[in-house]
Structure formats: C-alpha cells, structure tokens
C-alpha positions in Angstrom: 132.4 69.8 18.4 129.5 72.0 19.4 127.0 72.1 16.5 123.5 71.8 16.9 120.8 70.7 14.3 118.4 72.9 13.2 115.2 72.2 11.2 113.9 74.5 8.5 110.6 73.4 7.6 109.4 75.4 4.5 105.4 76.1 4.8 102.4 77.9 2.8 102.1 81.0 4.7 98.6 80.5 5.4 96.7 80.3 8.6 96.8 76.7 10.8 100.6 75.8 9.1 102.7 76.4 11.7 99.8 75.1 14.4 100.3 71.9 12.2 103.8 71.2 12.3 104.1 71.9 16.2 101.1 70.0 17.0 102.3 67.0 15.0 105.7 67.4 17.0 104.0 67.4 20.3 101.6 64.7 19.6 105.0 62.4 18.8 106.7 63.5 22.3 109.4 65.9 20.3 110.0 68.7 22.1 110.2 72.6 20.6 113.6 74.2 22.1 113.6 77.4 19.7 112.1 78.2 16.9 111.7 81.2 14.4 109.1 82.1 12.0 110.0 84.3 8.6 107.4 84.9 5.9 107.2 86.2 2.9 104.0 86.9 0.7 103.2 83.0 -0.4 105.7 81.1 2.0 107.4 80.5 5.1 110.3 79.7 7.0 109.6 77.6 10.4 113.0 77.1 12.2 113.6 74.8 14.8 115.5 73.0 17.1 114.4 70.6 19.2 115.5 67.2 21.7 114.9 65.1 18.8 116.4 66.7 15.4 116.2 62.8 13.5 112.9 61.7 14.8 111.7 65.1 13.8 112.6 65.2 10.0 111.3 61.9 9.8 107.9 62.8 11.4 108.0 65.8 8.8 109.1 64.6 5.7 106.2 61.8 6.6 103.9 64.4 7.1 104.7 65.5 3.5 107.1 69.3 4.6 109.6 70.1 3.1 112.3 70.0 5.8 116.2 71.0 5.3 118.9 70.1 7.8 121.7 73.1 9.3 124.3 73.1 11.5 123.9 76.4 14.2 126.0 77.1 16.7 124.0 77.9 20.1 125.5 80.1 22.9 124.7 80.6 26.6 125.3 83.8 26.5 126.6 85.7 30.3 123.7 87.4 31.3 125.2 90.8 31.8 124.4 93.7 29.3 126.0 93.8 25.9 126.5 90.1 26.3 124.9 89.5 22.8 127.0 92.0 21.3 130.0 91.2 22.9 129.6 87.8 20.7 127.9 88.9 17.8 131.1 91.2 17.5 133.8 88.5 17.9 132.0 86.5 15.1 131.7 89.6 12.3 135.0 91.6 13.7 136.6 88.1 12.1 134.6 88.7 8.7 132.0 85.6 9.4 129.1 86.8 8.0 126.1 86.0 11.0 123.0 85.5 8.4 120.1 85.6 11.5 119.9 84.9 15.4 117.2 83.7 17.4 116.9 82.8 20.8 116.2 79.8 22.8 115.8 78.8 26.1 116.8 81.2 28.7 120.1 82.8 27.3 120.7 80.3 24.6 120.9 82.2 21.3 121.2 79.6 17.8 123.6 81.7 15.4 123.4 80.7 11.5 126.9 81.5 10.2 128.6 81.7 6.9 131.3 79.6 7.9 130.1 77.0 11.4 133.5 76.0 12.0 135.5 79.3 11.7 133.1 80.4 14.5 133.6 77.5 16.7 137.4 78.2 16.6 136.9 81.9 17.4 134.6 81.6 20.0 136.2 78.6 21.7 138.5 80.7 23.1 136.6 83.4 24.7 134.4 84.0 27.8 131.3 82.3 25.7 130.4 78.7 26.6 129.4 76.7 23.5 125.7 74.4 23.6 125.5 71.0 22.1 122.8 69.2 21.1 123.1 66.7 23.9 122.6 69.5 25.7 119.9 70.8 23.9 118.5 67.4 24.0 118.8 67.2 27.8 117.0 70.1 28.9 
C-alpha cells in the first residue's frame, strides 16, 4: 500500500505559530518533507509530512496542538509538461473528488482524496509511480 501520513496541526493564525511548530520539530531531529499553510480570519491549517509522522504527533500533542492524522497519497510525478494534469485528470475523470494538492520534494505532489484507496487502484496502473512513507522517510 502506498499511503503516506500527513499531519494537520490546527493553529491560532497569529504571528510566531507556525515558526513554533517547525522549530519544535527541528529541535527533536524530525524532519519537514512538505507542508502547506491555509488560513482563515482566527485559525489555521499547518499540513505536513515529515520522516517521522509518530514521533511528530507525539512531540505536538505534548506541546499542547491540536494535531489530526490523514492518509495522502504522494506522487513522483514525470517531469514533462501536463504531468500534473495528466494525474489530476485520471483521479477526477473517475469521480474521486481531489479536495487540495501540495507539493513536496522535487516532483513529489501529496493528494488528499475523497476516497485514498479508489485512487490507489486507479493510479496503480498508469505511467505514475506511487511514494510511501518509507520513502518519504528515507529521503
């Protein structure tokens, strides 16, 4: 299976918040493979995925966040134009909803999907390799 764990952490969306949450990750040795930052008004959404996903919600929770757990799926996309699309398309052609994408290292693109195993089947068979978290965790 190729799921990999993101992190949501939920934050005030006030200045020094997200400086906080990496900064205690770094000082604990967990490295940041993604993230992605959404706001609204009072709050925010910090995103991650990192080498570490357990150690991290541990450290966070601890650290008194609010932090939720969700399988992604993460791509290596082929670096050619319309590679992203060429995905994307597989995924919502099928009806899976694709709620946000971010990217990671180099081509690696995290995908939150409506339904994480529906995806994995569909894009199993195509010209798209699928990440791990070992993976993730190895880089």
């Amino acid at each position: 299976m190729s799921k990999v764990r993101q992190l949501s952490v939920f934050i005030e969306n006030k200045a020094g918040r997200v400086s906080e949450v990496t900064a205690a990750l770094g000082e604990a040795g967990i490295n940041i493979r993604g993230f992605s930052v959404s706001d609204t008004a009072d709050y925010g959404i910090l995103r991650l995925v990192v080498d570490d996903p357990d150690r991290a919600r541990t450290l966070l929770k601890a650290t008194g966040f609010t932090v939720k757990d969700t399988d992604v799926i993460c791509i290596d996309l082929p670096d050619v134009p319309g590679g992203l699309a060429g995905v994307l398309k597989i995924v919502s052609d099928a009806g899976v909803n694709i709620e946000y994408v971010y990217s990671l290292i180099a081509t690696y693109v995290v995908l939150n999907v409506a339904d994480v195993e529906r995806a994995i089947t569909l894009l199993n068979d195509q010209p798209v390799r699928l990440v791990s978290q070992e993976e993730i965790s190895a880089v």
